[in-house]
C-alpha positions, 0 to 999 in steps of 0.5 A: 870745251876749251881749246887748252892742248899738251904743251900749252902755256895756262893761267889758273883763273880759280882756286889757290894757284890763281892768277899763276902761269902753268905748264899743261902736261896731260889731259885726261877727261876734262882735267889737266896735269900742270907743273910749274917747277915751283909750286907744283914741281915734275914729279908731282903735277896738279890736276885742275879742271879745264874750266879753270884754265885760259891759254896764255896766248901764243905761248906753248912748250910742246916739246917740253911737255913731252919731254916731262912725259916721256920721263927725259931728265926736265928739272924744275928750275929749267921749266920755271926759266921756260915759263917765265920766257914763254910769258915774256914773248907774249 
């Protein structure tokens, strides 16, 4: 299984959001909730087999995920901004 947690910063490695970098917001049984604040904004997030994802290394957003969770005010502009940091530290 892979080591893909709450908060982690991911790549999809298959399907249409290929090669796109995601926020992991919930993991239910295998599959992840990712958001992206463009494609895939807050309110709507994607599910996606773990499978199909890898952890952008060191990147991770844990306390902004939580926030999404808890339902605290997290635009979608601002979460497109933090990816794009979080990739760029890397």
């Amino acid at each position: 299984m892979c080591d893909i947690s709450v908060g982690d910063v991911v790549k999809a490695t298959a399907g249409r959001d290929k090669d796109k970098f995601f926020l992991v917001i919930d993991i239910e049984g295998g599959v992840a909730l990712i958001v992206d604040g463009k494609t895939r904004k807050v309110g709507k997030p994607k599910r996606k087999n773990v499978k199909h994802l890898i952890k952008a290394a060191g990147a991770s957003m844990k306390s902004d995920a939580e926030k999404i969770v808890r339902g605290e005010p997290f635009g979608n502009e601002r979460l497109k901004k933090a990816i794009a940091c979080a990739i760029q530290k890397n």
